[in-house]
C-alpha positions in Angstrom: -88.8 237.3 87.0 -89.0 235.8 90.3 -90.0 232.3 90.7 -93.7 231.0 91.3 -94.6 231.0 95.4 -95.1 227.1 95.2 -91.7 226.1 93.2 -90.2 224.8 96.5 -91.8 222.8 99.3 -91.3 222.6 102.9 -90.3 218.5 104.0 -94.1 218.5 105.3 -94.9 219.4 102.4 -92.7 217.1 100.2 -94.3 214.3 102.2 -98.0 214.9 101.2 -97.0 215.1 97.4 -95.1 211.4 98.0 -97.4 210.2 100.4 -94.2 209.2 102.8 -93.7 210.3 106.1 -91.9 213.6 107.1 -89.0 211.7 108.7 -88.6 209.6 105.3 -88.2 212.8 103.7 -85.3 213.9 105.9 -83.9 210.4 105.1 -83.9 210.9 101.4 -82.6 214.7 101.7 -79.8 213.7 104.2 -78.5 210.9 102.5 -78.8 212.7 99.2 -81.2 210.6 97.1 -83.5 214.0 97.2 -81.3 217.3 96.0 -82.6 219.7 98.4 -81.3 223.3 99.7 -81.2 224.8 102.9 -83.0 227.6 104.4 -81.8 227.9 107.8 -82.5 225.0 109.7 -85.0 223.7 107.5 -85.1 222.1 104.2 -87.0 223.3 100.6 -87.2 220.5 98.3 -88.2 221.9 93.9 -91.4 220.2 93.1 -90.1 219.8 89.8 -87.4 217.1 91.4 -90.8 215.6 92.9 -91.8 212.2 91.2 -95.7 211.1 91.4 -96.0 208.9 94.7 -93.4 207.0 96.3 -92.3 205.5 93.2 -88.9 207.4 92.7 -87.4 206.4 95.9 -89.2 202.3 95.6 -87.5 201.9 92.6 -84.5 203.1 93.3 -84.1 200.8 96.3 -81.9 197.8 95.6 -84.3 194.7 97.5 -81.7 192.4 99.3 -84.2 191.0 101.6 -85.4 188.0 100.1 -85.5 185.9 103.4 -87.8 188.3 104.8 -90.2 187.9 101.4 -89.9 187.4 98.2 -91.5 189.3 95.4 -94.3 187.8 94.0 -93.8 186.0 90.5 -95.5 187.5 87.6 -97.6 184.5 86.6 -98.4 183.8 90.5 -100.2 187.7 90.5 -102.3 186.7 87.3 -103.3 183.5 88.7 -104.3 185.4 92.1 -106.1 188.1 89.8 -107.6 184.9 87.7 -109.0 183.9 90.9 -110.0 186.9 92.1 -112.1 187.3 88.9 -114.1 184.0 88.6 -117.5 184.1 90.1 -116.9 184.1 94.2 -118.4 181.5 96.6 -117.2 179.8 99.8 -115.4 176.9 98.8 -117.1 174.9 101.1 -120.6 175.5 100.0 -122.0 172.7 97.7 -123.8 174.6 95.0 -121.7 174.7 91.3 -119.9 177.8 92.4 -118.4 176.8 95.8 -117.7 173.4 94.4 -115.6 174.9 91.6 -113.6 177.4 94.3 -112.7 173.7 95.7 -111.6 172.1 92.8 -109.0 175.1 93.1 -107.9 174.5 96.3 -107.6 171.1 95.9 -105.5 171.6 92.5 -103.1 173.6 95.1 -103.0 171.2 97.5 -101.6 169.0 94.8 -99.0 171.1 93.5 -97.7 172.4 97.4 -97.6 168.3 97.8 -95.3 167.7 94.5 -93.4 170.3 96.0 -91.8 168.8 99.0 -92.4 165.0 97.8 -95.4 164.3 99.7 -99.0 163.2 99.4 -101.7 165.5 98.4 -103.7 164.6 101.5 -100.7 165.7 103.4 -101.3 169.1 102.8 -102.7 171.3 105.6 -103.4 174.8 104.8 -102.3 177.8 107.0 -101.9 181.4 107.2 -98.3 181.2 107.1 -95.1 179.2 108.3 -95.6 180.5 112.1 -98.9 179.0 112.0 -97.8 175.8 110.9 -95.4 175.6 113.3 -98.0 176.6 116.1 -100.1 173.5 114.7 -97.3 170.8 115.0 -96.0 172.1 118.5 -99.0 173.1 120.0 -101.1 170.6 118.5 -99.1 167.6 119.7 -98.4 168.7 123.3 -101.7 167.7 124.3 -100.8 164.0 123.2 -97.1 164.4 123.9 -97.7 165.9 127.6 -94.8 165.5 129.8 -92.2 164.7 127.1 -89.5 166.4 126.2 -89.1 168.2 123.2 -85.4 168.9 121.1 -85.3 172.0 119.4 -81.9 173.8 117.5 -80.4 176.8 119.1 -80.7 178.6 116.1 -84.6 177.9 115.3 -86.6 180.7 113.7 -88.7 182.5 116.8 -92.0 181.0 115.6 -90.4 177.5 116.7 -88.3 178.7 120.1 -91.1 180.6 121.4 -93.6 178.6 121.0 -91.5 175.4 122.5 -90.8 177.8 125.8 -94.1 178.9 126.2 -94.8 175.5 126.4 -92.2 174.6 128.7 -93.3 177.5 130.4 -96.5 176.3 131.4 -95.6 172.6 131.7 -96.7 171.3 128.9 -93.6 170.0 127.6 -89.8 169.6 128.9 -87.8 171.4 126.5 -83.5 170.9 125.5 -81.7 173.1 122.9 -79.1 171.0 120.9 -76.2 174.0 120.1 -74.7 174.6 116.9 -71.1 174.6 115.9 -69.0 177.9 115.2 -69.8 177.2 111.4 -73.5 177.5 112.5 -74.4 173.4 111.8 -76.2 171.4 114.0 -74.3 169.7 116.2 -75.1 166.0 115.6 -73.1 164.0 118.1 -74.7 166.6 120.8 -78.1 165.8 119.2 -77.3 162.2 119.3 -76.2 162.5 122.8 -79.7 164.1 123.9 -81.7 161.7 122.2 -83.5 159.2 124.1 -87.1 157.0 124.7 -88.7 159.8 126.3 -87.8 162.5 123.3 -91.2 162.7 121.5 -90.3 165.4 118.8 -87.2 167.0 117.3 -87.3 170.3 114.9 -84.3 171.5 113.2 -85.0 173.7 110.4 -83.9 173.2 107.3 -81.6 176.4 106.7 -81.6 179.4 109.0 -83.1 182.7 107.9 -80.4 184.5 109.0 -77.0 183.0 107.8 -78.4 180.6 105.3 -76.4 177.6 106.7 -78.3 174.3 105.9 -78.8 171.7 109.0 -78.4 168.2 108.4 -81.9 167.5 108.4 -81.6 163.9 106.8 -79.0 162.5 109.0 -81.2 164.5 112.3 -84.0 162.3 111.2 -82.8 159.4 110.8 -81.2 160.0 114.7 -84.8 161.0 115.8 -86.4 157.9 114.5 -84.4 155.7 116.5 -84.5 157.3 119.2 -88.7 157.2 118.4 -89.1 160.6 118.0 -91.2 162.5 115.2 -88.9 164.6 113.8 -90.7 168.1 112.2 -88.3 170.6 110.0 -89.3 174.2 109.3 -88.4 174.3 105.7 -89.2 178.0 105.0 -86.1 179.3 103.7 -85.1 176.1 101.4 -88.4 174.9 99.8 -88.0 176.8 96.3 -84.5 177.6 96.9 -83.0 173.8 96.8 -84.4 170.8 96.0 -86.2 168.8 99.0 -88.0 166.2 99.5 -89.7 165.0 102.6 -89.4 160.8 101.4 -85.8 160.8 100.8 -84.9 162.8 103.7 -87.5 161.1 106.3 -89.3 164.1 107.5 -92.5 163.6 109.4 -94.0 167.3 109.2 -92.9 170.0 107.1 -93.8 173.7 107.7 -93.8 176.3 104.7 -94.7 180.1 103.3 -95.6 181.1 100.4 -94.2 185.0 100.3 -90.7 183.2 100.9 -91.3 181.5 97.4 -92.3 184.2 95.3 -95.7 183.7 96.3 -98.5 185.6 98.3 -97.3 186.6 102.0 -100.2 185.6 104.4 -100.3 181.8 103.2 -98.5 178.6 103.9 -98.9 174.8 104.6 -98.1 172.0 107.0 -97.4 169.2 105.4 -97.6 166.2 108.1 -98.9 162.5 107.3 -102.4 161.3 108.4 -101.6 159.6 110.9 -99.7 161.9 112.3 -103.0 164.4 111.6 -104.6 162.6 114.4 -102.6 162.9 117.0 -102.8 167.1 116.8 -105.6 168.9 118.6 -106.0 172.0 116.0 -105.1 175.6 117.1 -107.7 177.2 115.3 -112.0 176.0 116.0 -114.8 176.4 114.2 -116.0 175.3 111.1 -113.9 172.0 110.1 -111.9 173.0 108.0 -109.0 171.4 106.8 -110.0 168.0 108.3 -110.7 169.8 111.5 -107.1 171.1 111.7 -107.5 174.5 110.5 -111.0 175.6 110.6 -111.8 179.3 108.9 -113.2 180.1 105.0 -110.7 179.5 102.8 -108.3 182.2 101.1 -108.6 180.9 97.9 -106.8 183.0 95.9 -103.9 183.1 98.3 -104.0 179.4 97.9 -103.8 179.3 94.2 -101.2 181.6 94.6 -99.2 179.2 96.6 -99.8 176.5 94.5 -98.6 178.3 91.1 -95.6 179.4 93.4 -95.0 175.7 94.3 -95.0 174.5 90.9 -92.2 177.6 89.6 -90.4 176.9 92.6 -88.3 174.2 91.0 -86.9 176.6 88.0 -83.8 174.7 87.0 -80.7 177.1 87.1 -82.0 179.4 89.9 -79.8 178.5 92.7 -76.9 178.0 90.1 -77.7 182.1 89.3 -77.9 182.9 93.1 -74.6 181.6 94.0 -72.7 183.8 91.4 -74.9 186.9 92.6 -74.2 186.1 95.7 -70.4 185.4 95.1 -70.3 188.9 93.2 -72.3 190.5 96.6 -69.6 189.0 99.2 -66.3 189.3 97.0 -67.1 193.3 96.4 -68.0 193.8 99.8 -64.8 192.4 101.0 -63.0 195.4 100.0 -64.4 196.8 103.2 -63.0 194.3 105.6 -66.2 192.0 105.1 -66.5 189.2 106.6 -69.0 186.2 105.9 -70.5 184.6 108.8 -70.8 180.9 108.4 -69.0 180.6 105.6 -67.0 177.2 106.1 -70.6 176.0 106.4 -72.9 175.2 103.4 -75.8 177.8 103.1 -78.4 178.6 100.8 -77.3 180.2 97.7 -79.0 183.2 98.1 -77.7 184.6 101.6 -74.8 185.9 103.1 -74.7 187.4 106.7 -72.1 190.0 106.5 -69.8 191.3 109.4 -68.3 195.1 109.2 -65.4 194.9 112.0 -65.6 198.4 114.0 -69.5 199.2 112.2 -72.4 199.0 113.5 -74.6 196.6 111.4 -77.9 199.2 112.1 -75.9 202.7 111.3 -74.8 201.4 107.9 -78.7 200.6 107.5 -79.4 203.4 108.2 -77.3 205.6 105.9 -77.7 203.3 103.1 -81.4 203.8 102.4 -81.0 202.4 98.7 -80.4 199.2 99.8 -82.6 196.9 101.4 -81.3 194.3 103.9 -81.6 193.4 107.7 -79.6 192.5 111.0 -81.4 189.5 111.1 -85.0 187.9 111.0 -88.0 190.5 110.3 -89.7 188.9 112.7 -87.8 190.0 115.5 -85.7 192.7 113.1 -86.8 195.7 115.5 -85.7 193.8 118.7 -82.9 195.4 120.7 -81.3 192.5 121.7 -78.7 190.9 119.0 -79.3 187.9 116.5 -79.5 184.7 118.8 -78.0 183.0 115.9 -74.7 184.2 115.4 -74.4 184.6 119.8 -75.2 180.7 119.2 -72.2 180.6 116.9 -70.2 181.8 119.5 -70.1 185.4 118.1 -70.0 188.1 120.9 -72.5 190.8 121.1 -70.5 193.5 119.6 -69.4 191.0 116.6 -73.2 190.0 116.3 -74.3 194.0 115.8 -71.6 194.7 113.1 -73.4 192.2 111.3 -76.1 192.3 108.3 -78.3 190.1 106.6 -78.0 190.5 102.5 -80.6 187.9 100.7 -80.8 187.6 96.9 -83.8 187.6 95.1 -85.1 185.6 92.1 -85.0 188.6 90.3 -82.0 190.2 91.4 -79.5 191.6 88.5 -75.6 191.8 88.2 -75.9 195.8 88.0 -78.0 195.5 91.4 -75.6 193.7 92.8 -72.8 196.0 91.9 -75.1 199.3 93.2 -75.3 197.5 96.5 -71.8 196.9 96.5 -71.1 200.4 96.2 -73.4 202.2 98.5 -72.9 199.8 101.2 -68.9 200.3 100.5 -69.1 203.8 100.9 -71.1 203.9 104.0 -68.8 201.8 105.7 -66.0 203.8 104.6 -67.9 207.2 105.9 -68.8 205.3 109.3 -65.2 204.2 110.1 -64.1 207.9 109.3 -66.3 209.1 111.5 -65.7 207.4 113.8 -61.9 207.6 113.8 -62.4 211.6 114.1 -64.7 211.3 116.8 -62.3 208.9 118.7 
């Protein structure tokens, strides 16, 4: 008997039933996670090889792109859904309910605080890292007008940008200390820059891209004599490694929750009171946040952060992320990879990976199973190559054979060891290709 009229699907069709676009369907049939036959020029996909939703092809993705964001912890969801729950009110109304959403947000504010070593007060709430780093830049040009301002060559775009748009407009006079080949700051050149009319230094405290820590202590303690304020976007480590804003002498500290295995679309700057003063908030209205961040507050975000804050110390975590990442790099070497950065020390969990003669995007491309970037997902659909590794003293072909693989929390040997594969064949396939094309 002949088979049913709706037993294969057209790829517009396969897209509906996975609720994915048409061109994702091609992806999956070409690079043969979706068996598929041919009918011409077209494809016909067997509904019976058809999983409910989008599922089959999330799953079987291998996430090596924690620096982008982290997935959220388990008990961080049920405190969020906890939250969510309880009978709603704006926290800053004073009848029972809003005063209870408070003591919430206040209980957060305490645990983000014992995070990075700082006082609860301290804590300024934000909708992310870029906004905290708006609020400390912005906020103190008013008061800083005229001054210069140091920044890293290899800052995250929320800090560059925003220091040349202010430089831009005259606001501030801005210097960029470079980095060495290894990717570290380049103390003596810092030292060299420094003088009475710096009024602020940020270096963060490991780049998103290669992982390589700064020396954010020893830049501190050169900013303070020099009588700067000294600010350190601390994304990528807080919840990674262990920090603290006492020991090290950091003035302001900016922060995210999704890069901690808590909610994306919440963060924190932590900056002293008296510091607090001198910034003219970003954001008007309301009061909020002592007048710094005005706005009703996300409350269950902020719990969020705050159970995040207090898992982000789990002991053996980085330990764990160094072998995974060890496994990642030694396996991928068997392709000719090579590890940008890697004389330097880095973050346990990252390793920015160069393919000699491979385009960084193509092998992206073709391996659809596993997730990684060329660089920051902030600015990972620019054209231009990774400022970073050009800072490094990488050239612009050198800097697009490159890719960003970041381990998660969660991340498994046998995931490791799929990546390894997939990304190892690709490669291979590429360079083939390209031989007979040549």
């Amino acid at each position: 008997m002949g088979s049913e009229p709706d037993e294969f699907l057209t790829t517009d069709e396969t897209a509906v039933v996975l609720k994915v676009s048409t061109k994702t369907v091609l992806r999956l049939v070409r690079s043969g996670q979706l068996p598929a036959c041919k009918v011409g020029r077209a494809y016909r996909i067997r509904r019976s090889d058809l999983v409910h939703g989008a599922e089959r092809t999330q799953s079987d993705v291998v996430y090596l792109d924690d620096n982008a964001s982290n997935p959220i912890d388990p008990a961080v969801r049920m405190a969020m859904v906890e939250s969510l729950t309880l009978p709603q009110a704006n926290a800053s109304s004073s009848h029972l309910n809003g005063q209870a959403a408070r003591a919430r947000i206040e209980q957060a504010r305490e645990q983000v605080a014992g995070l990075v070593d700082a006082h609860r007060a301290d804590v300024v709430f934000t909708a992310g890292a870029t906004e905290a780093n708006n609020l400390i830049l912005r906020g103190l040009a008013r008061y800083i007008r005229g001054q210069r301002v140091l920044i890293s060559a290899t800052e995250h775009t929320s800090v560059s940008r925003v220091a040349e748009a202010l430089a831009g407009s005259g606001e501030i006079i801005l210097d960029i200390v470079p980095v060495t080949s290894r990717g570290n700051l380049d103390l003596d050149a810092l030292d060299n820059m420094l003088s009475n009319d710096v009024a602020l230094v940020s270096v963060g405290a490991a780049n998103s891209e290669t992982g390589v820590l700064a020396p954010f202590s020893a830049a501190a303690e050169l900013a303070h004599a020099a009588g700067a304020v000294f600010h350190c976007d601390a994304t990528q480590l807080v919840g990674r490694l262990p920090f603290s804003m006492r020991v090290s002498g950091i003035d302001a500290v900016s922060l995210s929750g999704h890069k901690m295995c808590g909610p994306q679309g919440v963060g924190a700057l932590v900056i002293g009171k008296a510091l607090q003063r001198q910034l003219t908030p970003v954001i008007v209205g309301g009061g909020h946040e002592d007048g710094l961040r005005s706005g009703s507050y996300n409350v269950a975000g902020i719990v969020g952060l705050g159970v995040a804050a207090t898992l982000a110390a789990t002991p053996n975590v980085a330990e764990r992320m160094l072998t995974l990442r060890e496994r990642l790099t030694n396996g991928l070497a068997s392709s000719g990879g090579i590890v940008n950065g890697a004389e330097a020390e880095r973050l346990p969990n990252t390793a920015n990976v160069r393919f000699p003669g491979v385009p960084g995007d193509v092998v992206l491309a073709r391996t659809p199973v596993v997730a990684a970037s060329l660089g920051s997902a902030c600015h990972a659909g620019a054209i231009e190559p990774s400022a970073t590794l050009l800072a490094m003293g990488l050239d612009r072909t050198e800097a697009d054979e490159s890719i960003r693989f970041s381990i998660t929390r969660f991340t498994t040997n046998a995931e490791i060891d799929r990546a390894v594969a997939a990304i190892t064949a690709t490669v291979r396939d590429v360079r083939q290709l390209t031989e007979e094309v040549a």
